[in-house]
C-alpha positions as CSV (number, residue, x, y, z in Angstrom):
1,X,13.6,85.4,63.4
2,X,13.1,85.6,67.1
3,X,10.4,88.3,68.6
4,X,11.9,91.7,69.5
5,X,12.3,91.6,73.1
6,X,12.0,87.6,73.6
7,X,15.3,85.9,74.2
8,X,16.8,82.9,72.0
9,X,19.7,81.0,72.4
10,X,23.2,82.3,74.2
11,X,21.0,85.0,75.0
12,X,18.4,83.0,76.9
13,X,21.1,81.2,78.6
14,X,22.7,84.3,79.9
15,X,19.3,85.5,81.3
16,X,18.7,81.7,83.6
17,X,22.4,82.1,84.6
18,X,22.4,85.2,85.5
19,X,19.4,84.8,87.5
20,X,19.3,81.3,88.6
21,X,15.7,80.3,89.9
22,X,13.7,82.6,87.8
23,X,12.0,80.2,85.3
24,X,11.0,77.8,88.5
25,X,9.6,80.9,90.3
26,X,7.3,81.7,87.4
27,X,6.1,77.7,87.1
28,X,5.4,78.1,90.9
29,X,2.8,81.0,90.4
30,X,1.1,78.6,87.5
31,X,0.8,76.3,90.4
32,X,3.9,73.7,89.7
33,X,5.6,71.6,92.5
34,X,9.6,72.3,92.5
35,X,11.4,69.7,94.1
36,X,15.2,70.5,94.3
37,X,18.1,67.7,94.0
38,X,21.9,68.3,94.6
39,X,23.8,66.1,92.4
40,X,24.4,64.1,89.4
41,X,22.0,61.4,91.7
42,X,18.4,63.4,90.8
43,X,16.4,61.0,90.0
44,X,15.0,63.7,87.3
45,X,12.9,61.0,85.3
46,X,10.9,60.4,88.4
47,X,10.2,63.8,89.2
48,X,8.9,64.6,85.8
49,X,7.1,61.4,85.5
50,X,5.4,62.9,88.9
51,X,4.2,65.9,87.3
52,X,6.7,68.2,89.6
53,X,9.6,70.4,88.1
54,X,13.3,68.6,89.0
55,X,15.2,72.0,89.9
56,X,19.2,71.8,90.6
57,X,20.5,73.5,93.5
58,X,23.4,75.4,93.0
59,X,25.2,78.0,95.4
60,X,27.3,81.1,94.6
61,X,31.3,81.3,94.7
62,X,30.9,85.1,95.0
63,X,28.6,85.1,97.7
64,X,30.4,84.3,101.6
65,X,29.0,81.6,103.7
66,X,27.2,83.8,106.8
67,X,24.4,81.6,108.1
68,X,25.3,77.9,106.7
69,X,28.0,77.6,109.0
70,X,26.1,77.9,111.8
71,X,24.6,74.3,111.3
72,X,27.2,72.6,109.7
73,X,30.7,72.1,110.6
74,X,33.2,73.6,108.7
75,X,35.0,70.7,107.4
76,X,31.9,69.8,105.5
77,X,32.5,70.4,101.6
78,X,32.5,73.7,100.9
79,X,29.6,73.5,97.8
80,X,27.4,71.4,100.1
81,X,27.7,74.2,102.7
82,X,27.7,77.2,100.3
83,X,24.0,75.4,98.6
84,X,22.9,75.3,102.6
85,X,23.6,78.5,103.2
86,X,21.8,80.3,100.0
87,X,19.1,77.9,100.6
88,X,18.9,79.1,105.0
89,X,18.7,82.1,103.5
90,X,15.5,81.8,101.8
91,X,17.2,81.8,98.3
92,X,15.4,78.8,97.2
93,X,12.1,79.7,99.1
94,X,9.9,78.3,95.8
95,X,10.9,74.6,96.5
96,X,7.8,72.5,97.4
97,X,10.4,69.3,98.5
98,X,14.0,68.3,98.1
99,X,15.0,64.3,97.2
100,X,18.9,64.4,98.9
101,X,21.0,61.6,97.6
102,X,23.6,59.0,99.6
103,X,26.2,60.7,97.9
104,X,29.4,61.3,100.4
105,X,29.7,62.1,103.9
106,X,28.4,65.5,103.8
107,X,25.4,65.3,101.8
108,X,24.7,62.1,104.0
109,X,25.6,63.2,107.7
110,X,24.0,66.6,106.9
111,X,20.4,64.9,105.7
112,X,18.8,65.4,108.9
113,X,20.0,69.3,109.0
114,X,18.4,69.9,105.8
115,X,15.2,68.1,106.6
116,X,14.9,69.8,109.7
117,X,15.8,73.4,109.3
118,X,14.4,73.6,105.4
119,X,11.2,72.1,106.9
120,X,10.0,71.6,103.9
121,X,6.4,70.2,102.4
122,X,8.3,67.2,101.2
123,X,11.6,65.6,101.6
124,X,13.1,62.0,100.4
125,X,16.5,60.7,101.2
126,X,17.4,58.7,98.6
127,X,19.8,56.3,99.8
128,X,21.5,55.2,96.6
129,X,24.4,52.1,97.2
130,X,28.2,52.9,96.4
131,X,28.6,49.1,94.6
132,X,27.1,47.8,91.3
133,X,26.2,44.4,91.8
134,X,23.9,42.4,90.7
135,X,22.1,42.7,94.1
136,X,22.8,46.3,94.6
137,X,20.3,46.8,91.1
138,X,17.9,45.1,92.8
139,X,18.1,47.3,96.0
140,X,18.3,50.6,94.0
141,X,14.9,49.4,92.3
142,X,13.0,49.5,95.4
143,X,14.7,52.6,95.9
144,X,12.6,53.8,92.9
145,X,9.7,52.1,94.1
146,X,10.0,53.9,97.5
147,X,10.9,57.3,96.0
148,X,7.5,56.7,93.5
149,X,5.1,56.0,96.4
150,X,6.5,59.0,98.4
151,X,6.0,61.3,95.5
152,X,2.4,59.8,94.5
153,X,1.4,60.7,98.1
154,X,2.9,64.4,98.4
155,X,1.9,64.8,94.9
156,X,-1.8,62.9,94.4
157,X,-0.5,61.9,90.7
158,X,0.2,58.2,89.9
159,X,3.6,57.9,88.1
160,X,2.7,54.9,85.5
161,X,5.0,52.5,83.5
162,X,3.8,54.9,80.7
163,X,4.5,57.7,82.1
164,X,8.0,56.9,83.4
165,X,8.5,55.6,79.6
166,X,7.3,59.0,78.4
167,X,10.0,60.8,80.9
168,X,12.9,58.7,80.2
169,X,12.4,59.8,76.5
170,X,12.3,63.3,77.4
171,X,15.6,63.2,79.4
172,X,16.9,61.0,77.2
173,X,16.3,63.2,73.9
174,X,17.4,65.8,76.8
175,X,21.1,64.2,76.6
176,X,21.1,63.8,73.2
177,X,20.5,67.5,72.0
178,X,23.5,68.0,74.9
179,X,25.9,65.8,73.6
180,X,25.0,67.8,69.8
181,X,25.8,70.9,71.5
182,X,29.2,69.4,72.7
183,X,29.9,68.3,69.4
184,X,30.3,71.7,68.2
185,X,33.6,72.0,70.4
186,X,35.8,69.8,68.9
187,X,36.4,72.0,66.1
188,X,39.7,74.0,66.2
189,X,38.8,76.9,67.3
190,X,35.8,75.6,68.8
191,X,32.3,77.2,67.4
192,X,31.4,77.3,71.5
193,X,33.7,78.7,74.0
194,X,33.5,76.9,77.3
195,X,32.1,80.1,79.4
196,X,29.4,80.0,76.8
197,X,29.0,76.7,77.3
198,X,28.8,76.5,81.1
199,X,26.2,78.8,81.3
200,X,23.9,76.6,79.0
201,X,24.7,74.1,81.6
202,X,23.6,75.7,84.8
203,X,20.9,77.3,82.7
204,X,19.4,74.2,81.4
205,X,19.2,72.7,84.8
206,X,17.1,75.3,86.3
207,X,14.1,74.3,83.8
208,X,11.4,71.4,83.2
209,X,12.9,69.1,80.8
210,X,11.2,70.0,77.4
211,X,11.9,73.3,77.8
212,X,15.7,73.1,78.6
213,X,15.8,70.6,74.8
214,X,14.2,73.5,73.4
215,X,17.2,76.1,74.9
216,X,19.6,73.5,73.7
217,X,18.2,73.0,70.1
218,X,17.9,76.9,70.3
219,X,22.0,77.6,71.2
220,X,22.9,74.7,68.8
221,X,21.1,76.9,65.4
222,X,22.9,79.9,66.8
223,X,25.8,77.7,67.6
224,X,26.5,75.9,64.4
225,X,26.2,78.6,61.5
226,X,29.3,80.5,63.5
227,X,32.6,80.2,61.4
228,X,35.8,79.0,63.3
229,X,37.5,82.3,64.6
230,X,41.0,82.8,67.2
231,X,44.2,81.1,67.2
232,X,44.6,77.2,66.2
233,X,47.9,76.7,68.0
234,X,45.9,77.6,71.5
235,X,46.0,74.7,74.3
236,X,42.8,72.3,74.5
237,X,42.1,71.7,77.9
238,X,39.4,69.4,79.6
239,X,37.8,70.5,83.1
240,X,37.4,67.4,85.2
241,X,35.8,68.0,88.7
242,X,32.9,67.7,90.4
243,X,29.8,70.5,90.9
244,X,31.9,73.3,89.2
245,X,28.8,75.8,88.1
246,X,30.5,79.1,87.6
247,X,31.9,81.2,85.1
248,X,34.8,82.6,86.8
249,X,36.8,79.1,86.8
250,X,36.2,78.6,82.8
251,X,37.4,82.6,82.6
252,X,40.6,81.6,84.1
253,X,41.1,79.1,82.1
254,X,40.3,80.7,78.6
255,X,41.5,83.7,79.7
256,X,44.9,82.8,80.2
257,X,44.9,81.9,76.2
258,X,43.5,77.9,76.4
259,X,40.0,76.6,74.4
260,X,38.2,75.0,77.2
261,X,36.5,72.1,74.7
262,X,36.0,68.9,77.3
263,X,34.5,68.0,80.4
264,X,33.8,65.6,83.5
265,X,32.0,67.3,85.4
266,X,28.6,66.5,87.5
267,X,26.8,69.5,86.0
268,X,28.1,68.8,82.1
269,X,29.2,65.3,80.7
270,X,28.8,63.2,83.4
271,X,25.0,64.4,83.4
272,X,24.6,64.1,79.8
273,X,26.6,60.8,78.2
274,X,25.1,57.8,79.5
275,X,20.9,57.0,78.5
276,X,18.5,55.1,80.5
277,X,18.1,52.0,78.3
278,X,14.4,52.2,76.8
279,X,13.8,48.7,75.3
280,X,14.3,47.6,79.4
281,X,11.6,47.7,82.1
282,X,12.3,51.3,83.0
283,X,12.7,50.9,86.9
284,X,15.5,48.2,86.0
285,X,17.2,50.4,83.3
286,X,17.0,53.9,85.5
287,X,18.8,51.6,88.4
288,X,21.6,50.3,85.6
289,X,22.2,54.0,84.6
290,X,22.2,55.4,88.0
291,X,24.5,52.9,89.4
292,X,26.5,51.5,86.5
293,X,26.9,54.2,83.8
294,X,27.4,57.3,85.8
295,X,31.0,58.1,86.4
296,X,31.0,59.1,89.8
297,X,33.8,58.7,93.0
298,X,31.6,57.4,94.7
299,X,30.1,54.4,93.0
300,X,33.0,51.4,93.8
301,X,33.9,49.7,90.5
302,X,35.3,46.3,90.4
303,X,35.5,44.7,87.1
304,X,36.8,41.4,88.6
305,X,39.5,42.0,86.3
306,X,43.3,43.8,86.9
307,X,44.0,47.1,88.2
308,X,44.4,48.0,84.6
309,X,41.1,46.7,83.6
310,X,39.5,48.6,86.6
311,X,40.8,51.7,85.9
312,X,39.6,51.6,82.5
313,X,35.9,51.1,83.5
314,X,36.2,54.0,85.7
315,X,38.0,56.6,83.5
316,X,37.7,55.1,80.1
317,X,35.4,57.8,78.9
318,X,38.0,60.6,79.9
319,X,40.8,58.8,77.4
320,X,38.3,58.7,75.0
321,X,37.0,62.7,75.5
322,X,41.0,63.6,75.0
323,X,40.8,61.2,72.3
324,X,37.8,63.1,70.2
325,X,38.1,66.7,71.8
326,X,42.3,66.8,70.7
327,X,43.2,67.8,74.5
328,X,46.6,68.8,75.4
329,X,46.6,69.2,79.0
330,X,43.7,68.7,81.8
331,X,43.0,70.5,85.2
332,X,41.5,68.3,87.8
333,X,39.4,70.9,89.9
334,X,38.7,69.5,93.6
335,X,37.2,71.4,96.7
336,X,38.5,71.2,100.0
337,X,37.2,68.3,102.1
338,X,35.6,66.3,99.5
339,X,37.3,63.1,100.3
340,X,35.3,60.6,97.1
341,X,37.1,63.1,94.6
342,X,40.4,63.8,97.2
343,X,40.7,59.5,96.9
344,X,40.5,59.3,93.4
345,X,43.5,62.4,92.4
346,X,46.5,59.6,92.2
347,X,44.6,57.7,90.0
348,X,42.7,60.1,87.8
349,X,46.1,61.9,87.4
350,X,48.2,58.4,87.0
351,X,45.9,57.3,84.3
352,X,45.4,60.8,81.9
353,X,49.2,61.3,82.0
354,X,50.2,57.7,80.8
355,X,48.4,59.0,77.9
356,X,50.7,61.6,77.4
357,X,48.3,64.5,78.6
358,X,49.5,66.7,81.6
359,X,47.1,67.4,84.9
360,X,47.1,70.5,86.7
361,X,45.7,69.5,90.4
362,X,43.8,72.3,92.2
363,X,42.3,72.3,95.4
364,X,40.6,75.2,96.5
365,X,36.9,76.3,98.1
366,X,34.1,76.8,96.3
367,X,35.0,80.5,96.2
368,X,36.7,83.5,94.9
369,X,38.7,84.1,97.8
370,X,42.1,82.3,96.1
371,X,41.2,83.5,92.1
372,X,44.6,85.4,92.2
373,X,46.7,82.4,93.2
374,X,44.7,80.0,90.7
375,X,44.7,81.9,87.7
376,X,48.6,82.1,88.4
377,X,49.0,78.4,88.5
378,X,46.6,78.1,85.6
379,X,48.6,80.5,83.6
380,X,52.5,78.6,84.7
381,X,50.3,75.0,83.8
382,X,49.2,76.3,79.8
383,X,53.4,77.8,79.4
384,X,54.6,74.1,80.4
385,X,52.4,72.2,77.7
386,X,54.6,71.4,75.0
């Protein structure tokens, strides 16, 4: 039985998404380094293995861009700028250092405006390759090796093979606890809506590793003792997108009558379905699962094979999701200007409806400003699903 006035589960989860930030702010006053990341790219293992807490930015679709815009142009993506623009205004003013990936063009023509006007203790670009060669592994390893020293200097702690070991298992048991938790959506109704479920997901990445397993293990023994309750003949939809961290899309979607039960997106599946290889030397296997195993628009893959076989390394795993999850229909959610995801619509939409699933495309800001017209085409999408 939990202590009276001490959040567990769903209820804890509500708490770090409603207020973003808070458990990071206590660590600081303990004395912990927060380094922030921006994308499925944190090299989280390192960071813990340094002793610092790997913090997730996020930014705030509710909350107009005032200041951000002032150093960055306004065809950068809109999340990138939105992020900028809570972090200019002192919303993230706990971070210690920030590691910014080589993403896309706005996270990597904007590195020298967050280095510059953040100013802060410590910052690393980490300049990750787009191809997955045999050569390319070897690259991103000294990557790693680059990233370690930097952070063994900021930090004074010496990041081991032990203690890289010891983090990859944490992350690692991390994902596993996550993909339980998903598990719990396939039933019909599902025992987790997907509101529910995206605030686990920004919550979890606002904490040190152990203690977001223990949030997950926490919403899973709430989770899994619920009994199946709503409609069975309502749609199954999977969310596929990129940094999509807010409530109000998922509300759209079940509110208009669906069960949100999948996703590929960078804060849930795509974080949380592909390990770091522990019987390998861990510098080789973090490089394989950064480069090869992360579905991401911006990693080039090339089997060598046909176009056919090609497609199916890169969006495999999202036949497969529709597959296990019983999905009718999908909504591919992209923001304005983000030109990896903006390539990749044809073929993403191609691919899931030659397996007999419909796609809803939506392009839109990371914003409220057009909810009206989206729920509206979310609404016409659910009454054409057969």
């Amino acid at each position: 039985m939990a202590e009276l006035g001490v959040e567990k589960g769903l209820a804890k989860a509500e708490k770090y998404y409603n207020d973003y930030g808070s458990r990071v702010k206590e660590l600081k006053t303990e004395g912990k380094k927060i380094i922030g990341y921006i994308s499925a790219l944190g090299p989280v293992e390192v960071l813990t293995a340094a002793g610092v807490v790997p913090f997730r930015l996020k930014g705030n679709v509710e909350e107009a861009i005032t200041k951000g815009d002032a150093y960055m142009e306004t065809i950068v993506c809109p999340f990138v700028r939105n992020v900028f623009d809570a972090s200019i205004k002192g919303k993230f003013s706990f971070l210690d250092g920030m590691v910014l990936p080589h993403q896309c063009d706005s996270l990597d023509r904007t590195s020298d405006v967050w280095r510059d006007y953040l100013n802060l203790p410590y910052f690393h670009f980490f300049n990750v390759p787009h191809v997955t060669d045999d050569p390319s592994i070897e690259f991103m390893k000294e990557l790693f090796r680059l990233l370690i020293k930097t952070l063994e200097d900021y930090t004074g702690n010496k990041i081991t093979t032990d203690s890289l070991k010891k983090a990859i298992s944490f992350h690692n048991e991390n994902r596993r606890l996550m993909r339980d938790l998903y598990e719990l959506r396939k039933s019909n109704p599902p025992l987790i809506s997907g509101s529910e479920m995206m605030k686990v997901l920004v919550a979890v990445m606002g904490l040190p590793v152990n203690e977001s397993s223990e949030l997950i293990k926490e919403v899973i023994e709430e989770v899994k003792v619920r009994k199946p309750a709503g409609p069975t003949q309502n749609k199954r939809i999977m969310l596929i997108g990129d940094q999509i961290d807010s409530v109000i899309i998922t509300d759209s979607i079940e509110g208009a009558g669906a069960y949100l039960v999948m996703d590929d997106i960078s804060i849930g599946s795509k974080m949380y379905y592909q390990d770091v290889d522990e019987d390998k030397e861990p510098l080789l296997a973090l490089a394989e699962r950064y480069l090869r195993k992360l579905k991401i628009p911006t990693t080039f893959v090339d089997t060598g094979g046909t176009y056919e076989d090609n497609l199916n390394a890169r969006f495999g795993h999202m036949r497969k999701y529709i597959d296990e999850f019983k999905v009718n229909g999908a909504i591919l959610f992209v923001y304005k200007y983000c030109d990896p995801y903006g390539f990749e619509v044809p073929a993403i939409k191609s691919y899931i409806e030659s397996a007999g699933v419909p796609v809803l495309y939506l392009e839109d800001e990371y914003s409220t400003s057009s909810l009206a017209r989206m729920k509206t085409r979310i609404e016409a999408f659910l009454e054409m699903i057969a």
